[in-house]
Structure formats: C-alpha cells, structure tokens
C-alpha beads as a LAMMPS data file, in Angstrom:
LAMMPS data file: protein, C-alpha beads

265 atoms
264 bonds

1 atom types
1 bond types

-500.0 500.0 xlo xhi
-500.0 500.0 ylo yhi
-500.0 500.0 zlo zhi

Masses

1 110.0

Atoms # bond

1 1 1 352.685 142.718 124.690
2 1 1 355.061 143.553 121.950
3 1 1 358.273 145.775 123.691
4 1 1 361.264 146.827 121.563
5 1 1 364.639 146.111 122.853
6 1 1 367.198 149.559 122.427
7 1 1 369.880 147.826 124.075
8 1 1 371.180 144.527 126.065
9 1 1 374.065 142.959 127.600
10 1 1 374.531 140.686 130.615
11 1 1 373.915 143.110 132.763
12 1 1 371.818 145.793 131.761
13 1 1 368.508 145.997 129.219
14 1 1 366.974 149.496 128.078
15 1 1 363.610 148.796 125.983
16 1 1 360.904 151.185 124.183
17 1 1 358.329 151.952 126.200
18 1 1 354.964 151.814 124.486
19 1 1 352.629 154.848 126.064
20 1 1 349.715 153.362 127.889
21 1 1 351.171 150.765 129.615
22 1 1 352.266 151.108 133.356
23 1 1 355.558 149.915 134.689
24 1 1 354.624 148.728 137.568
25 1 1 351.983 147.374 139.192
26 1 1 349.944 149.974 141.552
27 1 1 348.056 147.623 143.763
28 1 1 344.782 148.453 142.331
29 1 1 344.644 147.946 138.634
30 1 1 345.273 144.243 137.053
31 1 1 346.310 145.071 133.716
32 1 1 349.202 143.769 132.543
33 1 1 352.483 145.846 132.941
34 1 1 356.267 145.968 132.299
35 1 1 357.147 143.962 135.231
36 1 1 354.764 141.106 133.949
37 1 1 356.698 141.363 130.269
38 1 1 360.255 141.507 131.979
39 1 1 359.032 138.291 134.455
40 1 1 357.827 136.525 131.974
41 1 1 361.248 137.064 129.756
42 1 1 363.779 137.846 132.237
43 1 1 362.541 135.644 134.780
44 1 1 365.782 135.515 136.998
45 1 1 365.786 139.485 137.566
46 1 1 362.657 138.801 139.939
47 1 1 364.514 139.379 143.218
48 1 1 366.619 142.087 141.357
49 1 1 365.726 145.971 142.511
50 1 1 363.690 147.007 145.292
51 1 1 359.697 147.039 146.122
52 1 1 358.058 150.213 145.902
53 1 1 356.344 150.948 148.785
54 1 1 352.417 152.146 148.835
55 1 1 350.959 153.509 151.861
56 1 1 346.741 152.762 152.020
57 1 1 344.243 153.810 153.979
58 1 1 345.145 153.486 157.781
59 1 1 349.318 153.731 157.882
60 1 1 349.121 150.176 156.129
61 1 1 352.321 149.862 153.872
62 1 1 352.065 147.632 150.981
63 1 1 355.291 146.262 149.312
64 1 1 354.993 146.578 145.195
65 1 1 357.577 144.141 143.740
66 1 1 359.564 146.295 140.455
67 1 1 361.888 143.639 139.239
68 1 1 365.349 145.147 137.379
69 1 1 363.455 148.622 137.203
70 1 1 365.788 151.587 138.100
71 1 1 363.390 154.454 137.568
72 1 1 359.632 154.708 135.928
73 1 1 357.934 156.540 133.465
74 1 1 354.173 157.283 134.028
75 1 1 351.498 155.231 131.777
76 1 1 350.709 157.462 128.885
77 1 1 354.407 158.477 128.436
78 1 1 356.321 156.850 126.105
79 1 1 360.041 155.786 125.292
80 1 1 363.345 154.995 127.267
81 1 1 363.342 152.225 130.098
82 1 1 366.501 151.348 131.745
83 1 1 366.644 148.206 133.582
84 1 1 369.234 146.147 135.375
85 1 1 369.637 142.562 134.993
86 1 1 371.193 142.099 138.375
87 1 1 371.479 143.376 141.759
88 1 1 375.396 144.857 140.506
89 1 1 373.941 146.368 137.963
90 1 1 371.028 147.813 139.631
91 1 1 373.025 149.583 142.758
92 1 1 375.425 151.055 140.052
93 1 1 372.651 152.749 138.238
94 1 1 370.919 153.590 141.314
95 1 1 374.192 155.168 142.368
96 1 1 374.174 156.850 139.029
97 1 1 370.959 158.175 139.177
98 1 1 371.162 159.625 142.709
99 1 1 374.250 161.427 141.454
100 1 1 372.474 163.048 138.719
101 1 1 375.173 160.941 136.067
102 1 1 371.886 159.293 134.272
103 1 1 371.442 161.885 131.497
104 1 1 367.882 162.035 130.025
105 1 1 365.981 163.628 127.321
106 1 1 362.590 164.322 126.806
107 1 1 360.687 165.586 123.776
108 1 1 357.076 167.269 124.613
109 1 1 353.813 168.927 122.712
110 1 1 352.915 172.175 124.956
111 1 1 350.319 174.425 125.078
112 1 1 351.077 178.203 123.937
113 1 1 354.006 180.085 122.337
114 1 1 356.839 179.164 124.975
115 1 1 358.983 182.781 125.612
116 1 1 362.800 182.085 124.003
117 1 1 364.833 181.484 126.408
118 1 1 367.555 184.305 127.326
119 1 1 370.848 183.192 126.870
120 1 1 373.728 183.241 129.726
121 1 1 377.144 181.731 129.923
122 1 1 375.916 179.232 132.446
123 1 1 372.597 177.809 130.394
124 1 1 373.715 178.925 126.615
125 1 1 369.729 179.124 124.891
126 1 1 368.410 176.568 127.386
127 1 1 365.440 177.877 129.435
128 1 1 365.686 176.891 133.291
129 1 1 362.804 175.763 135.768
130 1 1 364.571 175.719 139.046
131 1 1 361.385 175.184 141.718
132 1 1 360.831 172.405 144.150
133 1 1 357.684 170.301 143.981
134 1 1 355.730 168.993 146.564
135 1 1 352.021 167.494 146.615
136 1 1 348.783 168.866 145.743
137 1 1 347.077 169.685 148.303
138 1 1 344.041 169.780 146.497
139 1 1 344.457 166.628 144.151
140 1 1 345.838 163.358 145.499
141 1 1 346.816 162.500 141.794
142 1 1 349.235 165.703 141.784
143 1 1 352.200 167.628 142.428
144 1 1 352.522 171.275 142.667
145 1 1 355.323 173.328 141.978
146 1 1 356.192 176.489 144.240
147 1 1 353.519 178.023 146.656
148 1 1 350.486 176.176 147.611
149 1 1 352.609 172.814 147.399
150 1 1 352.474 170.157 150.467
151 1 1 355.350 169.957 152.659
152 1 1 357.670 168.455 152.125
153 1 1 359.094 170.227 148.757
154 1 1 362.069 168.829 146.865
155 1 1 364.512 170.738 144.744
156 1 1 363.575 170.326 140.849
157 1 1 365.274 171.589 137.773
158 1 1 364.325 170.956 134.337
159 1 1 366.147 172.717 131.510
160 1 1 364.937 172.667 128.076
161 1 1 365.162 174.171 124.730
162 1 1 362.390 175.323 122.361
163 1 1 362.699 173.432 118.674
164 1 1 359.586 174.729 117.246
165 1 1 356.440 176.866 117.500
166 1 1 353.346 176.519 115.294
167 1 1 349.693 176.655 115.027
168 1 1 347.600 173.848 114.469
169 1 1 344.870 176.191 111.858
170 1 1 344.675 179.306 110.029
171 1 1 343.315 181.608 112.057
172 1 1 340.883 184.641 111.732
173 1 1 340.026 185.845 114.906
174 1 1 343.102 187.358 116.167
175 1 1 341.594 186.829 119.363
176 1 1 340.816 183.093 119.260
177 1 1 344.833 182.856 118.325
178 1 1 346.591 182.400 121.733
179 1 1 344.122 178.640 121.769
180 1 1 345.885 177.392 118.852
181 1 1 349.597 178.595 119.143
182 1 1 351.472 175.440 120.387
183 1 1 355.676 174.777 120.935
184 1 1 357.691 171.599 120.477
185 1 1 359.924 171.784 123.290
186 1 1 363.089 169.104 124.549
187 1 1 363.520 169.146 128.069
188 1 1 366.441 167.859 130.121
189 1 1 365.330 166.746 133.984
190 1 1 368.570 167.762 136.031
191 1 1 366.543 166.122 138.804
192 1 1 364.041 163.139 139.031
193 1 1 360.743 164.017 140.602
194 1 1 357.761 162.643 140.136
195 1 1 355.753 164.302 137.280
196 1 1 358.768 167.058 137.058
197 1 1 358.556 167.912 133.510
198 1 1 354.711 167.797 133.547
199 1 1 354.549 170.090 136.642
200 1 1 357.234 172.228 135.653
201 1 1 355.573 173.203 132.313
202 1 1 352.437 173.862 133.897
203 1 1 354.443 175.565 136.466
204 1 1 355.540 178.436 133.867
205 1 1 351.642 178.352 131.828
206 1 1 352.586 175.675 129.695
207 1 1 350.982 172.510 130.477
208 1 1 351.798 169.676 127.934
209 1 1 349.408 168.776 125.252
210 1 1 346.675 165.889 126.393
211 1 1 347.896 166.169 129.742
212 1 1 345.015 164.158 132.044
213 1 1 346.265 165.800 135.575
214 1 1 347.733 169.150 134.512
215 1 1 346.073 170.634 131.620
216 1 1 343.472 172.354 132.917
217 1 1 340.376 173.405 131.091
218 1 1 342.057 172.775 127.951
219 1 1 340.663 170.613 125.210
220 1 1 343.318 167.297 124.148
221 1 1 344.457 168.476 120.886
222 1 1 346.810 167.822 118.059
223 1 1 345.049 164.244 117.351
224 1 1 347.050 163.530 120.923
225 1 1 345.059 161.060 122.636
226 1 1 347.898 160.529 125.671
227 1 1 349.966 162.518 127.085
228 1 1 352.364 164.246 124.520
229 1 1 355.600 163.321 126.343
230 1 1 358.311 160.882 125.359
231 1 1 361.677 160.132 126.884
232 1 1 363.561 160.081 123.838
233 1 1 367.382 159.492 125.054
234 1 1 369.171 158.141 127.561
235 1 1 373.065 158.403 128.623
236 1 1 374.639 156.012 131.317
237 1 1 377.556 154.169 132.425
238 1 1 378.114 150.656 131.970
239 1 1 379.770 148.035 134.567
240 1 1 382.604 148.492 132.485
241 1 1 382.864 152.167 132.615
242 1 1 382.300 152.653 129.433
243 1 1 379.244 155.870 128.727
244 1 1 376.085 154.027 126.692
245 1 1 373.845 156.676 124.999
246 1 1 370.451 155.231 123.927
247 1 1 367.883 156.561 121.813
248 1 1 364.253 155.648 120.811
249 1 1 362.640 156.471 117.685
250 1 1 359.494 159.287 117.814
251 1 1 356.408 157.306 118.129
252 1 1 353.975 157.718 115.345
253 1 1 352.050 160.150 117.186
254 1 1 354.382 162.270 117.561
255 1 1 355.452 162.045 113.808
256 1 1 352.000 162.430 112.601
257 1 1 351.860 166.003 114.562
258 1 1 355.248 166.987 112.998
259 1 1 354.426 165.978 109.556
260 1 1 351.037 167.595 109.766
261 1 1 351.974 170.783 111.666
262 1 1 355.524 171.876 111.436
263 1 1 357.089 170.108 107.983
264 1 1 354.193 171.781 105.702
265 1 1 354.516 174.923 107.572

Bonds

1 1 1 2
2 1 2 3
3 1 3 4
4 1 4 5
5 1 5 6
6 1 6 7
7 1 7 8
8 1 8 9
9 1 9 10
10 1 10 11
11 1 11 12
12 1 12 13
13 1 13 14
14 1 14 15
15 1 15 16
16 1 16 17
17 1 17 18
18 1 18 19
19 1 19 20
20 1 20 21
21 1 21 22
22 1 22 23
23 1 23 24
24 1 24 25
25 1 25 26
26 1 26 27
27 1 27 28
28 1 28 29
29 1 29 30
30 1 30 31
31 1 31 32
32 1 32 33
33 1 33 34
34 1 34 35
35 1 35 36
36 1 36 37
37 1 37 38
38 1 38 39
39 1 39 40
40 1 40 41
41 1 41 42
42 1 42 43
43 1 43 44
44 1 44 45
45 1 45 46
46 1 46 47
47 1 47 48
48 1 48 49
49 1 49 50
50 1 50 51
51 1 51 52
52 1 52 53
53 1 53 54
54 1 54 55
55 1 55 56
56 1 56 57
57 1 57 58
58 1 58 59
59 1 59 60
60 1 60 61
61 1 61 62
62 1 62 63
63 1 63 64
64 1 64 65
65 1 65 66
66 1 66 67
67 1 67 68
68 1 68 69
69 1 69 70
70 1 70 71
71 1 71 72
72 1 72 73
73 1 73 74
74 1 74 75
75 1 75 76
76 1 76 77
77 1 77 78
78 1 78 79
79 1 79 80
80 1 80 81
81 1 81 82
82 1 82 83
83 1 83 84
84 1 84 85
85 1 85 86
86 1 86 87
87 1 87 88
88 1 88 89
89 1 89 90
90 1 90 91
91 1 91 92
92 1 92 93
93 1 93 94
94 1 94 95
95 1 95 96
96 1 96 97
97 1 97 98
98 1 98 99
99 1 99 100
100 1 100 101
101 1 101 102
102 1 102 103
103 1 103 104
104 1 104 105
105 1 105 106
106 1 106 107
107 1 107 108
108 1 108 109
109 1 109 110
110 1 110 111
111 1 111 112
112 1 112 113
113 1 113 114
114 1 114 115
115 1 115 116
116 1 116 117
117 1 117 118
118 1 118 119
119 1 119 120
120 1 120 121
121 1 121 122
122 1 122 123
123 1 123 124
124 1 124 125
125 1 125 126
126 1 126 127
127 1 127 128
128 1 128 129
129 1 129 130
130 1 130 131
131 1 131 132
132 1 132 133
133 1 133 134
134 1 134 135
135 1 135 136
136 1 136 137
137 1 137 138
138 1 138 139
139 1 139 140
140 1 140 141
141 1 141 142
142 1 142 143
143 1 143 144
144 1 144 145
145 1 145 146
146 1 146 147
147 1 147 148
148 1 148 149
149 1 149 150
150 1 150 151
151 1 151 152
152 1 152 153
153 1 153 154
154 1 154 155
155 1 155 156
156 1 156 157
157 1 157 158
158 1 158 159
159 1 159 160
160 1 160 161
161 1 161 162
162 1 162 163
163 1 163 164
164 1 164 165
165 1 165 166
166 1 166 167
167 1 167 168
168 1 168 169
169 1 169 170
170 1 170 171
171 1 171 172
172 1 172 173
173 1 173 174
174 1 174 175
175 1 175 176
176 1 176 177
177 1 177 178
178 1 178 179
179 1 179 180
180 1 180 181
181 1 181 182
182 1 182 183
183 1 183 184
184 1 184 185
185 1 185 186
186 1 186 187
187 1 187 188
188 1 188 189
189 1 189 190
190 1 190 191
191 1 191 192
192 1 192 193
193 1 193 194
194 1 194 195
195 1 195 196
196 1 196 197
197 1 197 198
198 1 198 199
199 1 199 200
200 1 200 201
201 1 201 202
202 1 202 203
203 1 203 204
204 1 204 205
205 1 205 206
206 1 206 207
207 1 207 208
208 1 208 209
209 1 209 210
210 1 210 211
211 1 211 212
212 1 212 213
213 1 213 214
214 1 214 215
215 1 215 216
216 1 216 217
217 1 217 218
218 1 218 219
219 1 219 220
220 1 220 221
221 1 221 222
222 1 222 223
223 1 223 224
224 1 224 225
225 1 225 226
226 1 226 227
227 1 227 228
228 1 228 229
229 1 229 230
230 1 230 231
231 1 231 232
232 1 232 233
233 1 233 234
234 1 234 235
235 1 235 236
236 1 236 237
237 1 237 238
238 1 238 239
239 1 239 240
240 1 240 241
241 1 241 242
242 1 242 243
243 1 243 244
244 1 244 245
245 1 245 246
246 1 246 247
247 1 247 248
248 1 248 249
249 1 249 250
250 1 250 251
251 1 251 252
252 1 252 253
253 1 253 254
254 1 254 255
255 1 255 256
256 1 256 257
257 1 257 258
258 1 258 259
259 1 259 260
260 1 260 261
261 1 261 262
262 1 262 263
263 1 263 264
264 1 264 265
C-alpha cells in the first residue's frame, strides 16, 4: 500500500488518502486498511485514539481499534487524513474538531445543473444546507436528511459553492438534456456527520456522481468508477498554536473529468 505523506511532525501526520481503501477496519471485511499501513509504520501510535464501537446482532458491542485516527473518510472517497501521533495530540484535535475549528474542504462531481446560490451578507455566493440527518429507515447502509429520517436527528450544515456546470455530450433531444447536465461543486462541512455531504446533495436533488448509496436510479457516469468526492484541504491547529493548512492534489480521476469536460468547453 503506497500512501502519500502531506504533512508530519512529532506529533501530528496528515497523508493522501487513496479512494478505495477503508480507514478502519469494520469487523467484517479483511482487506487491508489505513490502520494496518499506520501500524505497520507508526507502530507506537497503537494505543493512541479511541476504538470505535460496533453494535451486532443482539446488543453485542464490539470494540474496533483506530490507532492516531481523529476522523474518517468513507472507502471510495479520496484525499485528506489527519492523524495524531500521540494521545496530546489526539485530544487537541478531537477538541478541535468538536468545536468546529478543523476547517475542511471538499471538491464533488454532482448530478444536474445546481441553482446559483443567492447571495446574503451572512453566506456571500455560498449555497447553505442547514438539515439534520438521521438514519434510513429503509436502508441500514444510509442516512436521511429531513422527514422520514430515524430518530435521533443531528444538526448538519454544509455550505458550498458552485465552480462549474457542464455537459458531458452534445445534445439533440432537448428533452434527454436534464440526464447529461452535471456541476462541479466545493463544499465546506460546518458539521461532521456521517455521509453529510453525500446526503445533503441528495437532500436538495443532487446526488454526487457514482454515488453507490445515494444516487438513485442513475447510471455512474463521467468515467467515475467511485464515488466522485475528495477532501481536498484541511486547516488545523498545531500543539504549538500555530494554524497548518493542508492540501492534496486532484486525483487523476478527477483531472481526467476536468480536462475532458470543462477545459475544452
């Protein structure tokens, strides 16, 4: 397993996360994950963090061990990983996180012409999804945004600006167009729920490209074969105090749709 390295110091690392690889292990699949990579490397963040806990069948509760990791990103999504190197380290960005300091952008494929957002003092051009999410009560995979969510909700913003919209053919059928309209969006979680951005978009008719839980009845496109989401920056504090921004480079994926869609527009 090959993993880039954005950033290290005693204390803290931040790597590129390839899409298709989990961070953690679920209790079911053996593949190899990020916590294998960062035990076999970092061996003496192994009692760094805390376990996630899994609930199975019959109240059991299962202890997953997530060595140095502060927050996740799901398989097929790709970029950013902050992780602490010790248990300091790991309570400060924990703190940070809870408190909404962690600042972290997101770059997405979505289905459909995304409406421009209207612009106020309090948002400037950023659009605002400001709707708790709960579970699915009809897909143990998912979360659901607004009604027909599973007690108990929890409040979820996502802002996010629109950097491009294009079509992926020429088309004839005026009527066929609305299938092959797409927008390049950055979003900016304000809170960190589980699938936020991914619900969110689906939430307002604009599930992201390739999506395997939210996009519906629509075809993967755009030669996406994952999940057209990457976490493309990330903005923290240090032990020091000092404010670390963090970037990772667009994955060839998502340069091959740019090049082929939007540059030779």
């Amino acid at each position: 397993m090959k993993i880039k390295i954005l950033f290290e110091d005693k204390n803290v690392l931040v790597i590129d996360k390839p899409a298709g690889i989990m961070v953690h292990p679920d209790g079911k699949n053996k593949t190899k994950t990020i916590c294998d990579w960062l035990l076999l490397n970092y061996p003496s963040i192994k009692n760094v963090g805390e376990p996630f806990i899994v609930e199975r069948t019959g109240g059991k509760k299962e202890k997953i061990p997530r060595p140095g990791i502060v927050h996740r990103l799901d398989k097929e999504t790709s970029g950013v990983l902050l992780v602490a190197k010790n248990q300091k380290s790991f309570l400060s960005l924990k703190e940070q996180f809870q408190n909404h300091r962690v600042k972290k952008t997101y770059r997405a494929f979505v289905y459909g012409y995304v409406s421009d957002p209207k612009a106020s003092l309090a948002t400037g051009k950023r659009g605002v999804i400001n709707v708790p999410i709960g579970r699915s009560q009809k897909d143990i995979r998912a979360y659901t945004a607004g009604r027909g969510a599973r007690e108990p909700l929890k409040d979820a913003i996502t802002e996010y600006i629109i950097l491009n919209k294009f079509t992926d053919t020429k088309i004839a059928d005026k009527k066929d167009e609305v299938n092959h309209q797409y927008t390049y969006i950055e979003a900016y979680p304000k809170t960190g729920r589980t699938h936020q951005i991914r619900v969110h978009m689906r939430y307002i008719n604009h599930p992201i490209v390739s999506d395997p839980i939210y996009r519906g009845n629509k075809e993967m496109v755009l030669g996406m074969k994952r999940l057209a989401l990457h976490a493309s920056s990330v903005s923290f504090s240090l032990l020091s105090g000092v404010v670390m921004f963090v970037e990772s480079p667009l994955p060839t994926d998502f340069k091959e749709v740019i090049k082929k869609y939007i540059e030779l527009k």
